[in-house]
C-alpha positions in Angstrom: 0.0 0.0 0.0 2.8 2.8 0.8 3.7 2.0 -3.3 0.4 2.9 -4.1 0.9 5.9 -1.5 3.8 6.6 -3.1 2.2 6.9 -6.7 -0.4 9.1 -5.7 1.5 11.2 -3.8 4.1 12.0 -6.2 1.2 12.0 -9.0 -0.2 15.4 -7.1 2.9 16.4 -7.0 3.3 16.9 -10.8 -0.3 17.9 -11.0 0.4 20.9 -9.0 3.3 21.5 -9.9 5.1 22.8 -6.9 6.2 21.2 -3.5 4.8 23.8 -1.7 1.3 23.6 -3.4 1.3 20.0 -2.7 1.9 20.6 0.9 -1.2 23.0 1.4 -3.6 20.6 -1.1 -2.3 17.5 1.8 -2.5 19.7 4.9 1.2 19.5 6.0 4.7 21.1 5.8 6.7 22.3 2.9 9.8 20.3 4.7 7.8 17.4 4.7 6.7 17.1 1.3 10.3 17.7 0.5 11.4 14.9 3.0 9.1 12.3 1.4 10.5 13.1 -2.2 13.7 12.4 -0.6 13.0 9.2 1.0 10.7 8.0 -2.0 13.8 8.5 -4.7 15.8 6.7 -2.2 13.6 3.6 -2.2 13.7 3.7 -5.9 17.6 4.9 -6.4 16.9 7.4 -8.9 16.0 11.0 -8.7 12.5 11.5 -10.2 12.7 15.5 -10.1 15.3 18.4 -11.1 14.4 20.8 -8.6 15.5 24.5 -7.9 14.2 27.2 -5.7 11.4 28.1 -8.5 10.3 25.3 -10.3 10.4 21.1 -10.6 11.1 19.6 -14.1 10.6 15.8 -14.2 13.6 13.3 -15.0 13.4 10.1 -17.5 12.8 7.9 -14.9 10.1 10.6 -13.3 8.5 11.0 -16.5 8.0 6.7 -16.7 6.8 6.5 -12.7 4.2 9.4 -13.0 3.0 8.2 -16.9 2.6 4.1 -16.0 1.4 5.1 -12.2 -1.1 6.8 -13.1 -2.0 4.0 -15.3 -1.8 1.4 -12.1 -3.8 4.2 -10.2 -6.4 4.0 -12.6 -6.3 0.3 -12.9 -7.0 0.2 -9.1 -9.7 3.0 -9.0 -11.6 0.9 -11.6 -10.8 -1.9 -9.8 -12.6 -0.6 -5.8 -14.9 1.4 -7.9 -16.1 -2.2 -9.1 -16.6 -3.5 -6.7 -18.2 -0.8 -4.7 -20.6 0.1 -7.4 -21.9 -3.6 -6.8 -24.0 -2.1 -3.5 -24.1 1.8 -4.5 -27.3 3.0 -4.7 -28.3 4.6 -8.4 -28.8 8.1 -8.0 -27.8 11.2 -9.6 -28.5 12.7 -13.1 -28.1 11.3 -16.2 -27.9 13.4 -19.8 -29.6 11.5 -22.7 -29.6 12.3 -26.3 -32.1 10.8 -28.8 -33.5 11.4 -31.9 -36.7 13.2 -32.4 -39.2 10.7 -34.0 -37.2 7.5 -32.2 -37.0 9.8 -28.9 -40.5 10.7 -29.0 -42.1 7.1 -30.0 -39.5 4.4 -28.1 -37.1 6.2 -25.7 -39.6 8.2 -23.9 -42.3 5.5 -23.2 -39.2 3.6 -22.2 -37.4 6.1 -19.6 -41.3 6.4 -18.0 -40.2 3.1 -16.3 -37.2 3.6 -15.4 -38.1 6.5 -13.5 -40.8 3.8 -11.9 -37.4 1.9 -11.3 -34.9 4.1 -10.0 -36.3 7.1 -8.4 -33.6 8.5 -7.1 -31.8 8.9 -10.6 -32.7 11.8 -12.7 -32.8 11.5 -16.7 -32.6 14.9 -19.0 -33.7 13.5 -22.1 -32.5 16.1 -25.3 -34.2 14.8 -28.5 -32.1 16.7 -31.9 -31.7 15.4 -35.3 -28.0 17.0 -35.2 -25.0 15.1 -34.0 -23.7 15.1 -30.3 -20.5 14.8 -29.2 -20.6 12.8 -25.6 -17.4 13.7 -24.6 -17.2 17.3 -25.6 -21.3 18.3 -24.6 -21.1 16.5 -21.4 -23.7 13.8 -21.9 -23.9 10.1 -20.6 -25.4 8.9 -23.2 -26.8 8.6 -26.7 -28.9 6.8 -28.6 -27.5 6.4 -32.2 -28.4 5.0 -35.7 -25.3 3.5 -37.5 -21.9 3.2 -37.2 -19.9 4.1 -34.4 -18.0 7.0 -35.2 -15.6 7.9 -32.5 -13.3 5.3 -30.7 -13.6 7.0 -27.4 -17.1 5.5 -27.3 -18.5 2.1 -26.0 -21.4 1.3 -28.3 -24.1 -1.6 -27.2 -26.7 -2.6 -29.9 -30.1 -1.9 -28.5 -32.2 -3.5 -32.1 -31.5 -3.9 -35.3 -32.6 -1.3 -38.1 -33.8 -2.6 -41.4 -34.6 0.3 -43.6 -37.3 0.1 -46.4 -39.0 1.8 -49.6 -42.8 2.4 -49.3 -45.3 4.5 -50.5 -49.0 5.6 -50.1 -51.5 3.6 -52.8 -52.8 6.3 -53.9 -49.7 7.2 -55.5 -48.4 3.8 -56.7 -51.8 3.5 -58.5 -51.5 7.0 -60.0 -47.7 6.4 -60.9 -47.3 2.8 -61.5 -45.1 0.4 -59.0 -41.2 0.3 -59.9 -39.8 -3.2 -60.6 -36.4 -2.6 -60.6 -33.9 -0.1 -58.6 -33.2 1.4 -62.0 -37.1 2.4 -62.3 -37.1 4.6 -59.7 -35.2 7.0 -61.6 -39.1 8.4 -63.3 -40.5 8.5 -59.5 -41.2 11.3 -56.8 -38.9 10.4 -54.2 -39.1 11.7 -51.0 -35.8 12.7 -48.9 -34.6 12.5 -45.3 -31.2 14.8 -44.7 -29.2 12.8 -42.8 -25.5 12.8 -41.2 -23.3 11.9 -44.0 -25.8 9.7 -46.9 -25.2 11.6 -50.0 -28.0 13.5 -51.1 -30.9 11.5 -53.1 -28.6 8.4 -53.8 -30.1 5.4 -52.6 -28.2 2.2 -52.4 -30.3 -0.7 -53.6 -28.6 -5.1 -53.3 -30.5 -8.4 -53.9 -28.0 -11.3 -53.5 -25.3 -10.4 -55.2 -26.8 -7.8 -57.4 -25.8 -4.2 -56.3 -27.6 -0.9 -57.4 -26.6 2.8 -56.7 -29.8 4.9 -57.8 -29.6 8.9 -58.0 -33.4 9.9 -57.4 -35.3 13.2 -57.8 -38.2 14.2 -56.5 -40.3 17.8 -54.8 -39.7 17.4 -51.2 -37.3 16.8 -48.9 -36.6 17.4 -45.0 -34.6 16.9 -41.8 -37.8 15.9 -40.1 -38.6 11.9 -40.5 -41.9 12.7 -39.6 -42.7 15.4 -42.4 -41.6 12.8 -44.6 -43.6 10.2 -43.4 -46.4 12.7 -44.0 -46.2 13.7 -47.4 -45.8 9.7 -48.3 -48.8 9.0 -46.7 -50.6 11.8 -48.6 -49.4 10.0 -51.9 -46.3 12.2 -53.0 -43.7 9.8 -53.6 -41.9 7.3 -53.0 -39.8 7.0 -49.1 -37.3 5.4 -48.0 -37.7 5.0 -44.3 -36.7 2.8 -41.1 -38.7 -0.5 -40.1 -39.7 0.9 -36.7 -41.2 4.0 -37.9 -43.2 3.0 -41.2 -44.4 -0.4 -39.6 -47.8 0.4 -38.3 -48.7 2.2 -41.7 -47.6 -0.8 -43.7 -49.7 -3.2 -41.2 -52.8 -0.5 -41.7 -52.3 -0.7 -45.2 -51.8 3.0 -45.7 -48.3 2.1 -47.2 -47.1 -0.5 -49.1 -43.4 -1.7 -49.5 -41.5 -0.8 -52.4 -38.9 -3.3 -54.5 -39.4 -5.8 -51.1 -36.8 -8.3 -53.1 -34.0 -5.2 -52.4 -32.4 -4.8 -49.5 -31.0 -1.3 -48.1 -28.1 -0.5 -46.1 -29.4 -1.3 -42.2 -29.0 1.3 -39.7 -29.0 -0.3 -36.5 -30.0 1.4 -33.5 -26.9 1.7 -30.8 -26.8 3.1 -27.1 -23.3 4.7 -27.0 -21.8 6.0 -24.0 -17.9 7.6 -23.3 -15.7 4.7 -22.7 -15.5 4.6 -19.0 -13.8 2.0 -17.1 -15.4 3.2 -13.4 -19.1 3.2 -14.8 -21.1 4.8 -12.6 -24.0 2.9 -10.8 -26.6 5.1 -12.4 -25.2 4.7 -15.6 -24.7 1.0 -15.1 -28.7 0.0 -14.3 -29.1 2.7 -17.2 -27.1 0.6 -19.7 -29.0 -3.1 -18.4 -32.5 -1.7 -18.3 -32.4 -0.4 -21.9 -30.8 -3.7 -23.0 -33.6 -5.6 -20.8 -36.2 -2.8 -23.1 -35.2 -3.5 -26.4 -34.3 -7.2 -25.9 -37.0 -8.8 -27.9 -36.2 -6.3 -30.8 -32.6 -7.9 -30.8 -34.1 -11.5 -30.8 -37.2 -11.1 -33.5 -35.7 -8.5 -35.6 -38.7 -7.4 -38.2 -41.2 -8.9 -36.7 -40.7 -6.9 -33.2 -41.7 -4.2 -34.7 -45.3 -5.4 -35.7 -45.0 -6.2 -39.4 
């Protein structure tokens, strides 16, 4: 234990930077910060500090004992913080991003129990169709559609995402119903602006078969749901996730599109910053949302009711 004593003490040291800081920060003497220096580099044989009346500067050995401690420090933080967490009590405040039309319709409904669950943990759902950065905006977590972008992050799949085309009767009646990827090029097509997808090109494979389709059509938006709209009013042709156009496609207000063709899946992720002392909140967080969206992991399509 006085090693690990050791480390932490001469870690504050270099995180202050001066002897005599570290000795008001630990409540004692500047002597006897100075003393325990001494007696530390003696234990070790090497001198971990050039030191003058104004300022410390650390030596090669100094720079390897403070850069791997505070690696072993860490190590053994995450370690008792383990541990402990198994019988700390959840509590505290937890920032959530979501998207709007996923927020609104799954998330929400779902963080209504949780409350029930925990009470003493407080959740600030922000729903935004614009990109967060955990790390940088300060939130716990995030619930994400596609890849993971950022390595700093821990991503766990909450459900897959199988995207589809469909459109309103009306207008496949009025317009005629494409039979191939290629025939989509005389359609309205309706647009979502998303992340990084490149602008009205639509990426179309059955089996081996690959299509890249560039599509035109009078409206477009941010908004999923506007989207959603206009296709159910019979203006085109969308291309839209599973879990959002299900209940219209099981109502018969929209029909699927080229069903044989498959589109590039955007699964649904929780992502949070990669943190080896998870918090308790943020650890019954994590499990309940699993435990929510498990039978969307194990039935895929047909957990969404179509």
């Amino acid at each position: 234990m006085d090693t690990f004593s050791d480390l932490a003490f001469f870690t504050l040291v270099i995180k202050l930077g001066t002897l005599a800081a570290a000795a008001q920060q630990m409540g004692v003497t500047a002597p006897s910060v100075s003393k325990r220096l001494a007696a530390l580099e003696a234990r070790l044989g090497v001198r971990l500090l050039n030191r003058t009346t104004r300022r410390i500067s650390l030596t090669p050995e100094g720079e390897t004992y403070v850069s791997e401690g505070a690696r072993v420090l860490a190590d053994m933080d995450e370690l008792e913080r383990r541990v402990a967490g198994a019988k700390a009590v959840p509590r505290g405040q937890i920032k959530l991003s979501a998207t709007l039309g996923f927020g609104r319709r799954h998330v929400a409904p779902a963080l209504s129990k949780f409350a029930r669950a925990y009470p003493e943990v407080e959740v600030q759902l922000s729903l935004t169709e614009k990109p967060v950065n955990l790390v940088e905006q300060g939130f716990d977590a995030s619930i994400r559609f596609g890849e993971l972008p950022d390595a700093r992050l821990t991503a766990r799949l909450l459900a897959p995402n199988k995207r589809i085309l469909c459109a309103a009767p009306s207008y496949l009646r009025r317009a005629g119903e494409p039979s191939l990827p290629g025939e989509l090029q005389r359609h309205h097509c309706l647009f979502i602006r998303e992340s990084d997808d490149t602008y009205g090109t639509w990426h179309l494979r059955s089996g081996t078969r690959q299509e890249t389709v560039k599509v035109r059509g009078p409206l477009s938006s941010n908004d999923g749901d506007c989207a959603l709209s206009w296709a159910l009013e019979g203006h085109g042709i969308l291309m839209r996730s599973l879990w959002d156009a299900a209940p219209y496609l099981r109502s018969g207000r929209l029909r699927p599109v080229l069903p044989e063709w498959s589109l590039p899946k955007a699964d649904i992720y929780l992502v949070f910053p990669n943190k080896g002392n998870m918090s308790a909140k943020t650890r019954v967080f994590v499990d309940f949302m699993l435990k929510r969206f498990e039978a969307h992991r194990e039935s895929s399509d047909e957990s969404w009711g179509w």
